[in-house]
N, CA, C, O and CB atoms as a CASP TS submission, in Angstrom:
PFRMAT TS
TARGET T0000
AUTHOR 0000-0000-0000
METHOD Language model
MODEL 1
PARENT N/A
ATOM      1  N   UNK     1      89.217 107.401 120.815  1.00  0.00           N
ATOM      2  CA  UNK     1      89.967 106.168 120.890  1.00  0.00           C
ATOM      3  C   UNK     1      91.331 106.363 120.264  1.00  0.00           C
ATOM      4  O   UNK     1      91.659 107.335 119.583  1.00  0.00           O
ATOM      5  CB  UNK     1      89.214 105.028 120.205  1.00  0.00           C
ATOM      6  N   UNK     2      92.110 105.291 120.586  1.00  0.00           N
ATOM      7  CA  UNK     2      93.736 105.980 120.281  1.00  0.00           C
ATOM      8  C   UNK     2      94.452 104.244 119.720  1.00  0.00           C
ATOM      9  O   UNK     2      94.483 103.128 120.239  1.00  0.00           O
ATOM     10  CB  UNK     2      94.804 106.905 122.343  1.00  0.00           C
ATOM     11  N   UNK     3      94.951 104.851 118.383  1.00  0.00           N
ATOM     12  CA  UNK     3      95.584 103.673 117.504  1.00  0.00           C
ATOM     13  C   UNK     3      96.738 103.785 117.879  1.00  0.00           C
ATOM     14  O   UNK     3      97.237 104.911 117.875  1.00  0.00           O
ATOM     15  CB  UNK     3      95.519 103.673 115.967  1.00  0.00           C
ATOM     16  N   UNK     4      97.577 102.547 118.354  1.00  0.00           N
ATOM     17  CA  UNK     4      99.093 102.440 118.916  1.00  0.00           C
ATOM     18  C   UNK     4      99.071 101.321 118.110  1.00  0.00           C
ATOM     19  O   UNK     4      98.090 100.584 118.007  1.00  0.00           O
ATOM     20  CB  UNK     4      99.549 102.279 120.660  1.00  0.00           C
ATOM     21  N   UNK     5     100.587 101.101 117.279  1.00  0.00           N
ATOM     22  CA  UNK     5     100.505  99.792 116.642  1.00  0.00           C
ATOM     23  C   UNK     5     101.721  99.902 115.305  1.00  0.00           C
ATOM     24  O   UNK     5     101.564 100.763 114.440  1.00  0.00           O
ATOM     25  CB  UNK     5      98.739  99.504 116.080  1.00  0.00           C
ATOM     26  N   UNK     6     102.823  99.018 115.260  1.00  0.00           N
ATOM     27  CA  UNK     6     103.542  98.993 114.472  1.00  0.00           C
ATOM     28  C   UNK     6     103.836  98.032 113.710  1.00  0.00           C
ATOM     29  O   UNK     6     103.878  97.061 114.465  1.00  0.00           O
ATOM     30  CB  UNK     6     104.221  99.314 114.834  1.00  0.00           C
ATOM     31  N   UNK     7     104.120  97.616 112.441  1.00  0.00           N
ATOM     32  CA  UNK     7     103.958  96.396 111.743  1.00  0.00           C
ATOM     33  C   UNK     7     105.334  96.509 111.275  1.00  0.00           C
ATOM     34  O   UNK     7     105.975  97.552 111.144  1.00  0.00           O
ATOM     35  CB  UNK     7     102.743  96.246 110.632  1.00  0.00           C
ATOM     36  N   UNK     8     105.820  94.989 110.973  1.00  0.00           N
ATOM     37  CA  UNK     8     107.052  94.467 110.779  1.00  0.00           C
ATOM     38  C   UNK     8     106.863  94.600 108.677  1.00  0.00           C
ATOM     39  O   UNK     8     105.790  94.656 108.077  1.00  0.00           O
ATOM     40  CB  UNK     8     107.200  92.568 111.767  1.00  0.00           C
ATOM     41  N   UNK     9     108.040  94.612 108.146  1.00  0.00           N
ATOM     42  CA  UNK     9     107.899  94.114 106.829  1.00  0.00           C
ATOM     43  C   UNK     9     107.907  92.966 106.496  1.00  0.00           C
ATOM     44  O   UNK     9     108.643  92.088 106.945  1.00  0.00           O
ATOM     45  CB  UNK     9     108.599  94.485 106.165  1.00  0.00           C
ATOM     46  N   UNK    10     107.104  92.866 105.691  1.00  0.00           N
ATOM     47  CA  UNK    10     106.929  91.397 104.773  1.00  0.00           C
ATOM     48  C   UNK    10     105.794  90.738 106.058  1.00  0.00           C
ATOM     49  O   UNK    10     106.109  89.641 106.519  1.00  0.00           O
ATOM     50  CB  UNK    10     108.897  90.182 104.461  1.00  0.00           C
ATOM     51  N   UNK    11     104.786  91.269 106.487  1.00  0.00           N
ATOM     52  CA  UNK    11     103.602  90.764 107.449  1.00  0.00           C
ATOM     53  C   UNK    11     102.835  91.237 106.787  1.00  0.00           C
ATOM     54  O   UNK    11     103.003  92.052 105.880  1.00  0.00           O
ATOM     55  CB  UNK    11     103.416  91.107 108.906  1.00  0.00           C
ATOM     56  N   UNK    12     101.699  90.672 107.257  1.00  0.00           N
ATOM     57  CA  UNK    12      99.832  91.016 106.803  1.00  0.00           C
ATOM     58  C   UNK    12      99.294  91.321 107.751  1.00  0.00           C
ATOM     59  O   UNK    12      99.547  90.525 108.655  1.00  0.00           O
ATOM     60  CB  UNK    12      98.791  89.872 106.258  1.00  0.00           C
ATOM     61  N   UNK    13      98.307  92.510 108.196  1.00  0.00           N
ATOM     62  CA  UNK    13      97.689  93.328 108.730  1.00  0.00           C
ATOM     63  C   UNK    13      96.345  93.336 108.457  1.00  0.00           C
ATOM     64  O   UNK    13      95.813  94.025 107.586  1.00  0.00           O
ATOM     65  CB  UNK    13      98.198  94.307 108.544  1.00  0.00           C
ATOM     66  N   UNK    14      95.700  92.438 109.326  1.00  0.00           N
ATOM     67  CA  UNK    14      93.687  92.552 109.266  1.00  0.00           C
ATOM     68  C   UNK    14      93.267  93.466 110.046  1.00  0.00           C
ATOM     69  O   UNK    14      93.591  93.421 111.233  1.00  0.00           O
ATOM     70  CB  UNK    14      92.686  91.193 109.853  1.00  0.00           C
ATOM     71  N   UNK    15      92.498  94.439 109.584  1.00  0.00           N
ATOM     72  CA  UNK    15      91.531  95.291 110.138  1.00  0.00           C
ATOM     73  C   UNK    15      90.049  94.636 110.672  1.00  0.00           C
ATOM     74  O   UNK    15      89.442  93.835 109.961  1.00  0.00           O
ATOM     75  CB  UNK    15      91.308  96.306 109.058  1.00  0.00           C
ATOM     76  N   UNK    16      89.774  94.867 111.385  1.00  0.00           N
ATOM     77  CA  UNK    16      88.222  93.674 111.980  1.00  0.00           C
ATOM     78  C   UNK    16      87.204  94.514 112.630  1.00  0.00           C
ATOM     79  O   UNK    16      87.548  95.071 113.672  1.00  0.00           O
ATOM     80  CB  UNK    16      88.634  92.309 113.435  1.00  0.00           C
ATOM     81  N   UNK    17      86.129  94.682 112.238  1.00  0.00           N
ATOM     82  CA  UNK    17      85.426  95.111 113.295  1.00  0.00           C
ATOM     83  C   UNK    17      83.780  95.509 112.521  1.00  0.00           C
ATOM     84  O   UNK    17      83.541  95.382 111.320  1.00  0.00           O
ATOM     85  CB  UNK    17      86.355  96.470 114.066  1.00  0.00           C
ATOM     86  N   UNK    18      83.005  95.900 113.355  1.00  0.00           N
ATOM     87  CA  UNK    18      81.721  95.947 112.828  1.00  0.00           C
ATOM     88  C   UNK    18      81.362  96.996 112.688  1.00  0.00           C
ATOM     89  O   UNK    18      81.648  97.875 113.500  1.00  0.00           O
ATOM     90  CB  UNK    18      80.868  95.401 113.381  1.00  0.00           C
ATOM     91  N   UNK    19      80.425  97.278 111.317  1.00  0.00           N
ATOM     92  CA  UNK    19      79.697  98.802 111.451  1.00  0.00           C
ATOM     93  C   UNK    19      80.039  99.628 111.443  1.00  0.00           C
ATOM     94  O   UNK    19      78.933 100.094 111.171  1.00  0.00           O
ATOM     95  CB  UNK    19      79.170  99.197 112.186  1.00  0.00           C
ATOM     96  N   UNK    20      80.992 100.963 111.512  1.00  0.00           N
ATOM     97  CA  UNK    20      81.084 102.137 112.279  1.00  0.00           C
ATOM     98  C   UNK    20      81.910 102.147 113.338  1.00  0.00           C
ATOM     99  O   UNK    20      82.043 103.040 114.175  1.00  0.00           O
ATOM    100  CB  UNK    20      79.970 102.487 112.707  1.00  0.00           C
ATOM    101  N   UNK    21      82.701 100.653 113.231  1.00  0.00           N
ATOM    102  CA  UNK    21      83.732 101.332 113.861  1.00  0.00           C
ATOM    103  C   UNK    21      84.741 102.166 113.729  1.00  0.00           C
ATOM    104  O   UNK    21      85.232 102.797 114.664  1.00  0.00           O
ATOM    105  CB  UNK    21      84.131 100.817 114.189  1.00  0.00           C
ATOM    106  N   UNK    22      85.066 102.210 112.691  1.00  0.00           N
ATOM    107  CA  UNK    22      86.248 102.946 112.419  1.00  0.00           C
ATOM    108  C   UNK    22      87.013 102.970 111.401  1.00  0.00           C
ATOM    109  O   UNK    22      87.916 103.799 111.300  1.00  0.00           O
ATOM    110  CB  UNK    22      86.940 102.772 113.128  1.00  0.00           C
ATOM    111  N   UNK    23      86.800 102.198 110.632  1.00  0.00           N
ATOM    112  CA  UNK    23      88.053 101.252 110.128  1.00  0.00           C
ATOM    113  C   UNK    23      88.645 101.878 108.647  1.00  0.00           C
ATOM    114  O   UNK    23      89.764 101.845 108.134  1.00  0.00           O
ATOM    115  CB  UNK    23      87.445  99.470 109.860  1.00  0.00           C
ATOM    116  N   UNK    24      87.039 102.596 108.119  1.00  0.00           N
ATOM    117  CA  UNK    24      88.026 102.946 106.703  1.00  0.00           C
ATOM    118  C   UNK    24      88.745 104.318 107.091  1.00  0.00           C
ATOM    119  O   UNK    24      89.744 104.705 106.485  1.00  0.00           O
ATOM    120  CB  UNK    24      86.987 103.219 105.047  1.00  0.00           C
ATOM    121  N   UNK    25      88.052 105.159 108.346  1.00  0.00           N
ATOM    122  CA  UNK    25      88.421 106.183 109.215  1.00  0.00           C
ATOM    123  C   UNK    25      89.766 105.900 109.014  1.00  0.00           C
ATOM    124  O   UNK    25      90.352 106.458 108.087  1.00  0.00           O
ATOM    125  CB  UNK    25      87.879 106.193 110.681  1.00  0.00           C
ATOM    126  N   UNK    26      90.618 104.752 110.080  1.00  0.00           N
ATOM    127  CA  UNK    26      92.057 104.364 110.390  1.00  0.00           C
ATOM    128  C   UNK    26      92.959 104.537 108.831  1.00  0.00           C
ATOM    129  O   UNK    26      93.875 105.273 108.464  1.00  0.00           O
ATOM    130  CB  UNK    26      92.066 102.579 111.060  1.00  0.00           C
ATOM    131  N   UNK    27      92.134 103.418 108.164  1.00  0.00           N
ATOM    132  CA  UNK    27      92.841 103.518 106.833  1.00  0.00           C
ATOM    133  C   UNK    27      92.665 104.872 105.825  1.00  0.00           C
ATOM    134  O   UNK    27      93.609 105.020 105.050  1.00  0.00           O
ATOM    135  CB  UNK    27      92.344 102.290 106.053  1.00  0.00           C
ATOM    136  N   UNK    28      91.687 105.781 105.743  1.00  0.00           N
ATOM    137  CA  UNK    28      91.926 107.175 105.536  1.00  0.00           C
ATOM    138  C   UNK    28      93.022 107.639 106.218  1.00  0.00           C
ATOM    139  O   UNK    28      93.742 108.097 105.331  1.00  0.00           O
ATOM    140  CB  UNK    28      90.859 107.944 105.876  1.00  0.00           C
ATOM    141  N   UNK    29      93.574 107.789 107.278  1.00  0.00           N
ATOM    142  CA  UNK    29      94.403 108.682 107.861  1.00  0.00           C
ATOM    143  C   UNK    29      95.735 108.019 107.731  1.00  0.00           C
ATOM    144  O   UNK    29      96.564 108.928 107.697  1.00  0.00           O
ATOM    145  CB  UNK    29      93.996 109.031 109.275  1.00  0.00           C
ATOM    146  N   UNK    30      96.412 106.694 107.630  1.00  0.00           N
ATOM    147  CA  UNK    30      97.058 105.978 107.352  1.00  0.00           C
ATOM    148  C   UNK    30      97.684 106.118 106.045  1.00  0.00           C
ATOM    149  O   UNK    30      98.894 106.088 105.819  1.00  0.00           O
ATOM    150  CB  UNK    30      96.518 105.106 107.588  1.00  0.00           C
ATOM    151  N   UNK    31      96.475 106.317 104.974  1.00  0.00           N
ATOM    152  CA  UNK    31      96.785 106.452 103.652  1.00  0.00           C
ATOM    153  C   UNK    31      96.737 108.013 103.149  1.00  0.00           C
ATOM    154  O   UNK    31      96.727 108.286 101.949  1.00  0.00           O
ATOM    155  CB  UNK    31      95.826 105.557 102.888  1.00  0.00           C
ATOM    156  N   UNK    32      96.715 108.751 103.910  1.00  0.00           N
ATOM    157  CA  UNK    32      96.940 110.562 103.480  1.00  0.00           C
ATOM    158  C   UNK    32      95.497 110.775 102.554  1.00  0.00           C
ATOM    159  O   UNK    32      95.445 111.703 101.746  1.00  0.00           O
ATOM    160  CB  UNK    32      98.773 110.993 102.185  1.00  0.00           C
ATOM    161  N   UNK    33      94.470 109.947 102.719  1.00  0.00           N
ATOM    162  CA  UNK    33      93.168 109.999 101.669  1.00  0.00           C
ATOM    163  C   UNK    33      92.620 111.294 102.718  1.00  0.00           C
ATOM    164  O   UNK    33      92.037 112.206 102.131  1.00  0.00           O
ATOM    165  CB  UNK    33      91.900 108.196 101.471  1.00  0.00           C
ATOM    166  N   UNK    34      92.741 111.397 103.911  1.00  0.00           N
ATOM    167  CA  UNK    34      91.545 112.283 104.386  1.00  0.00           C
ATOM    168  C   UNK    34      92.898 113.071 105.139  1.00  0.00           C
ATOM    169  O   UNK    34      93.959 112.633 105.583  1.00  0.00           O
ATOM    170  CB  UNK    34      89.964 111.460 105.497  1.00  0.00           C
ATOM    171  N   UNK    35      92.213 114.670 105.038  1.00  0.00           N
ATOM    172  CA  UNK    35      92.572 115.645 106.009  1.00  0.00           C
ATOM    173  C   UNK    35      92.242 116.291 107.406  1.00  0.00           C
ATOM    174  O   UNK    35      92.541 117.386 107.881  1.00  0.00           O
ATOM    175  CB  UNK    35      92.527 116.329 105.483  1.00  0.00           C
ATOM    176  N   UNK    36      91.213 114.775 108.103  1.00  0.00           N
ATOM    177  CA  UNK    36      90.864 115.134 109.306  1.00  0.00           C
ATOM    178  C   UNK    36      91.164 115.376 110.391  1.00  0.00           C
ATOM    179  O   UNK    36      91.963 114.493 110.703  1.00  0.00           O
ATOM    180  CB  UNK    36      90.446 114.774 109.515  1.00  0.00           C
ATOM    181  N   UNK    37      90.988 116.255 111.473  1.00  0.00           N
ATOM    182  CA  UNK    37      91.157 116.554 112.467  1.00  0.00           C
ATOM    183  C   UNK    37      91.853 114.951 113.374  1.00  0.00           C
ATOM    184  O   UNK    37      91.155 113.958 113.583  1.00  0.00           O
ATOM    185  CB  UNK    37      89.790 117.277 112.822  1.00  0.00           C
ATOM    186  N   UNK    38      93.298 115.077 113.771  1.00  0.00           N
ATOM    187  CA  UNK    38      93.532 114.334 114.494  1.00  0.00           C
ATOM    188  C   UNK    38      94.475 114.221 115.590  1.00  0.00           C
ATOM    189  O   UNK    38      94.671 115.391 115.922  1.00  0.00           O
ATOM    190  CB  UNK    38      93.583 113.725 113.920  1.00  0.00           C
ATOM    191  N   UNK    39      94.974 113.680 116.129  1.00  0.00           N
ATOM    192  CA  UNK    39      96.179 113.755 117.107  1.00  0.00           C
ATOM    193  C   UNK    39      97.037 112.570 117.226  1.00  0.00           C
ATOM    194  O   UNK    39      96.554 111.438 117.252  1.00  0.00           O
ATOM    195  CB  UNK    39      95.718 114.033 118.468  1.00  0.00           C
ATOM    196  N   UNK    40      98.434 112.823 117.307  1.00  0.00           N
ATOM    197  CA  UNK    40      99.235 111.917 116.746  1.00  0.00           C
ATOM    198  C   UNK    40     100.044 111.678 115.753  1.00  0.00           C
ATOM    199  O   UNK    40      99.655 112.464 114.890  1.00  0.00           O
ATOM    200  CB  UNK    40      98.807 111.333 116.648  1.00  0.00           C
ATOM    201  N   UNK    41     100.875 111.124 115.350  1.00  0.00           N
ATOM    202  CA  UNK    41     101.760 110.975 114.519  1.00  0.00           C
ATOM    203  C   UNK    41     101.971 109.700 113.213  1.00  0.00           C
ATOM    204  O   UNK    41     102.506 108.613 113.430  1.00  0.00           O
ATOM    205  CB  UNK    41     102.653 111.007 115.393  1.00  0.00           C
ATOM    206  N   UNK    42     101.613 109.985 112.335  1.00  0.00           N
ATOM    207  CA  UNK    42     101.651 108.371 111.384  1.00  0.00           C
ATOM    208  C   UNK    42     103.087 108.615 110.991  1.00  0.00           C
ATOM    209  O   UNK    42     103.409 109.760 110.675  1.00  0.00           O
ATOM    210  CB  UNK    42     100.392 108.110 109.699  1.00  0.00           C
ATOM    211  N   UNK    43     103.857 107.776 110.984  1.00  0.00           N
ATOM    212  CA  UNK    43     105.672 107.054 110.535  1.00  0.00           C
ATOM    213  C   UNK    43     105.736 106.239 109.683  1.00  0.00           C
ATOM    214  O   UNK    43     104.860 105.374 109.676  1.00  0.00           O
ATOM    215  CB  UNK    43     106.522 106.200 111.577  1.00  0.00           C
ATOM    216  N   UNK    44     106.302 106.223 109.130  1.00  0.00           N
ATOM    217  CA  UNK    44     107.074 104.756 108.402  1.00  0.00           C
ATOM    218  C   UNK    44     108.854 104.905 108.480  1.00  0.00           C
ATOM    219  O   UNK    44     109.585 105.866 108.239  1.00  0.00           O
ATOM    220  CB  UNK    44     106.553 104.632 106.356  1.00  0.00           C
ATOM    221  N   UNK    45     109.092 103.784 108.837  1.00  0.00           N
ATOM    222  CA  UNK    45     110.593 103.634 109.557  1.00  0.00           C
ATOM    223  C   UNK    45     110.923 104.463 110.097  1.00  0.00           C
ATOM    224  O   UNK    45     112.083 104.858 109.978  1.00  0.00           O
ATOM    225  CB  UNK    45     111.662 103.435 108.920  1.00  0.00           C
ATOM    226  N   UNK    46     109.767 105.239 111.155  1.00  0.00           N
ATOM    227  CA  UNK    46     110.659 106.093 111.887  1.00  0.00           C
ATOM    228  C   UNK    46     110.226 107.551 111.740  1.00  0.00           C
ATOM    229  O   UNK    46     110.247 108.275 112.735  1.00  0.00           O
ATOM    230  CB  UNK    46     112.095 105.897 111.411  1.00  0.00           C
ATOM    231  N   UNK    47     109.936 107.902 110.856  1.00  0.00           N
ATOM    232  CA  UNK    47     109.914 109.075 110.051  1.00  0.00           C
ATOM    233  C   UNK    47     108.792 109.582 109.787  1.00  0.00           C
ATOM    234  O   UNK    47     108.326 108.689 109.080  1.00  0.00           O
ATOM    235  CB  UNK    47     110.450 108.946 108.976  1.00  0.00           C
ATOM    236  N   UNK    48     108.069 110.312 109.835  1.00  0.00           N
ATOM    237  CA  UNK    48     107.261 111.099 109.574  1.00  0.00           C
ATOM    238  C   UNK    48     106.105 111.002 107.905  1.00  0.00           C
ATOM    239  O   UNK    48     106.035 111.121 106.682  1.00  0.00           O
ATOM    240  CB  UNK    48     108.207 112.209 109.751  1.00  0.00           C
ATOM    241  N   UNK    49     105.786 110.857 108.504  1.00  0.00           N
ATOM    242  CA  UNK    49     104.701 110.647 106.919  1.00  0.00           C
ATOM    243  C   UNK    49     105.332 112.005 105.622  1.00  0.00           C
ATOM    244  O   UNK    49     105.268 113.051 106.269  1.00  0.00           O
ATOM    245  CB  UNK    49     102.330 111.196 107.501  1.00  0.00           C
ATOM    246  N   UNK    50     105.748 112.279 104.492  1.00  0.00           N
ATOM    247  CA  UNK    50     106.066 112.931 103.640  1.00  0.00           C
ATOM    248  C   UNK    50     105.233 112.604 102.194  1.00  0.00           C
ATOM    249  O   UNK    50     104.530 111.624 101.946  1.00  0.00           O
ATOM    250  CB  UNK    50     107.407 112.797 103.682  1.00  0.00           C
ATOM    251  N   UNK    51     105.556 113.756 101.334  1.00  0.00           N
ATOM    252  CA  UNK    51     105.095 113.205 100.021  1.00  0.00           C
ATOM    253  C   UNK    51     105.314 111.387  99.447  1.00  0.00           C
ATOM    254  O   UNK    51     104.620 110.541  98.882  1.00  0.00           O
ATOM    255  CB  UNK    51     105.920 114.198  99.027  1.00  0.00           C
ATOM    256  N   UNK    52     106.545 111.480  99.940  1.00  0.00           N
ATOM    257  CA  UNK    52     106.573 109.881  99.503  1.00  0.00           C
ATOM    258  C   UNK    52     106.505 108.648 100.421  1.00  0.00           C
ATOM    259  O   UNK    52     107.281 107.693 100.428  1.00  0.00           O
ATOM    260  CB  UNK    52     107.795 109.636  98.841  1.00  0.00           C
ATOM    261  N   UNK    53     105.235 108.894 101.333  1.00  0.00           N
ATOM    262  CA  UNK    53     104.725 108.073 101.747  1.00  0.00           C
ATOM    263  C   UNK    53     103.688 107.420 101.009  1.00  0.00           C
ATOM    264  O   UNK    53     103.226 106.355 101.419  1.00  0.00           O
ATOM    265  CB  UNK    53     104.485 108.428 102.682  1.00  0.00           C
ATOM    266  N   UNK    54     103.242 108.011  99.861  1.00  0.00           N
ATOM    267  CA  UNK    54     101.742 106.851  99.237  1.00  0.00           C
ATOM    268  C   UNK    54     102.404 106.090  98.524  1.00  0.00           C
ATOM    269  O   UNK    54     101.800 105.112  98.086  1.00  0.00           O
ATOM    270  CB  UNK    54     100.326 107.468  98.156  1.00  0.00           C
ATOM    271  N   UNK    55     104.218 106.303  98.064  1.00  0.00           N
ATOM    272  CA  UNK    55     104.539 105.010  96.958  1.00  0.00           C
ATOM    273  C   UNK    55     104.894 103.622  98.298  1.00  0.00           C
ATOM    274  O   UNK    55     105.005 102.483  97.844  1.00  0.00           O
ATOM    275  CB  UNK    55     106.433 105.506  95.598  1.00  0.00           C
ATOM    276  N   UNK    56     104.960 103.701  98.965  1.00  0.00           N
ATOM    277  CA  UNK    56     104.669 102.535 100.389  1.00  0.00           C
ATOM    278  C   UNK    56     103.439 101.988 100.523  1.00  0.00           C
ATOM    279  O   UNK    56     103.389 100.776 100.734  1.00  0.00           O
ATOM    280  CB  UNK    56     104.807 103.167 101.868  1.00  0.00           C
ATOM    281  N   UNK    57     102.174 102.773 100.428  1.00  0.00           N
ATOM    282  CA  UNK    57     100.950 102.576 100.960  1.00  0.00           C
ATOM    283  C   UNK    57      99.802 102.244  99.254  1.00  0.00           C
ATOM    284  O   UNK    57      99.875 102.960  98.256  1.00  0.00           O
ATOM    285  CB  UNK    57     100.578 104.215 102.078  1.00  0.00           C
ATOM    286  N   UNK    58      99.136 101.368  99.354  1.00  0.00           N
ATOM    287  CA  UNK    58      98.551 100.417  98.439  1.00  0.00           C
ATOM    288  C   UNK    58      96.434 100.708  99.105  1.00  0.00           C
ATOM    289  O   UNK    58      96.313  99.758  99.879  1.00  0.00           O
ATOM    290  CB  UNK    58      99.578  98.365  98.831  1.00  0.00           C
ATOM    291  N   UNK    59      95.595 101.167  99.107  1.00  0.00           N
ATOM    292  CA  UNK    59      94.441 101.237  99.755  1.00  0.00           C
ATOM    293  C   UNK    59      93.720 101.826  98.227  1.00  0.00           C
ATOM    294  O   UNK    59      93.935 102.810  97.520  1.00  0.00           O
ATOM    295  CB  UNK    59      94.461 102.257 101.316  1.00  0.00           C
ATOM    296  N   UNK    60      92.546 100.392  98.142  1.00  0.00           N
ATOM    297  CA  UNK    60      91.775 100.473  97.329  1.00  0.00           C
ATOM    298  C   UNK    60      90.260 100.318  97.873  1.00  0.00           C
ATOM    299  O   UNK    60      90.049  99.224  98.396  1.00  0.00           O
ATOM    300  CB  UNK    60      92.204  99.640  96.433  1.00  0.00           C
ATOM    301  N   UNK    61      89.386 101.036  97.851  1.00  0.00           N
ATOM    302  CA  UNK    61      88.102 101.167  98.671  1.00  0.00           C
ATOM    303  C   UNK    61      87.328  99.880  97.748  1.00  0.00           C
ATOM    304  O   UNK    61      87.505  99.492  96.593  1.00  0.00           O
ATOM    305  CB  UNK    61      87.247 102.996  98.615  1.00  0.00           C
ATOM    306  N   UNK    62      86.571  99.520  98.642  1.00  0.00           N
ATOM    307  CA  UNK    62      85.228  98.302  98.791  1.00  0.00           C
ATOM    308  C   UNK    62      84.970  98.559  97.301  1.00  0.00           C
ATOM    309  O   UNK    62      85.416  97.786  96.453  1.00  0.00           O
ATOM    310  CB  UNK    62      83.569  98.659 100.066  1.00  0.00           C
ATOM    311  N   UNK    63      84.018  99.992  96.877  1.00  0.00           N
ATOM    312  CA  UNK    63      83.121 100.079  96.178  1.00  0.00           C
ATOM    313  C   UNK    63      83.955 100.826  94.619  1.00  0.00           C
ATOM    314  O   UNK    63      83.424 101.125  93.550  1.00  0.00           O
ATOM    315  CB  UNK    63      81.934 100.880  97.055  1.00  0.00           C
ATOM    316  N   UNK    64      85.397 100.945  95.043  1.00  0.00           N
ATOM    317  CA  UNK    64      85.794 101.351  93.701  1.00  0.00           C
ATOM    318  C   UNK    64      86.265 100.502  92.334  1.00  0.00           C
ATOM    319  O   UNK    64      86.384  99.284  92.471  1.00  0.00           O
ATOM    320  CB  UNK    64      86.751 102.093  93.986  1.00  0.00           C
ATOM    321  N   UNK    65      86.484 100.976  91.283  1.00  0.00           N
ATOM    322  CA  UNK    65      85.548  99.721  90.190  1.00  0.00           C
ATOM    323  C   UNK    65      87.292 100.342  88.818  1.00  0.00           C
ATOM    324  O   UNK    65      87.396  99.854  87.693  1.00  0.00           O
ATOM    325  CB  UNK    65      82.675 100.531  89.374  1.00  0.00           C
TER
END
């Protein structure tokens, strides 16, 4: 399956879905947390994901305390 999708600043972004779909998957690869096999390109303004893409990106898991 293939994520196309760009968000404006200063908007809110819901992730939705049931089970296994995907979702902490999306947000792993989004947030540089996982090194999995993928295809495609993650950006911010344009640009290429770099070291200083995690001071942009905010992802705190369900179960962490």
């Amino acid at each position: 399956q293939m994520f196309d999708g760009s968000h404006l600043a200063g908007t809110v972004t819901a992730i939705l879905g049931p089970s296994g779909a995907g979702k902490s998957s999306l947000l792993d690869l989004i947030s540089g947390r996982t090194i999995a096999k993928h295809q495609g390109t993650v950006t911010l303004n344009g640009k290429p994901r770099d070291k200083s893409f995690k001071t942009y990106i905010g992802y705190v898991t369900q179960d962490e305390r």
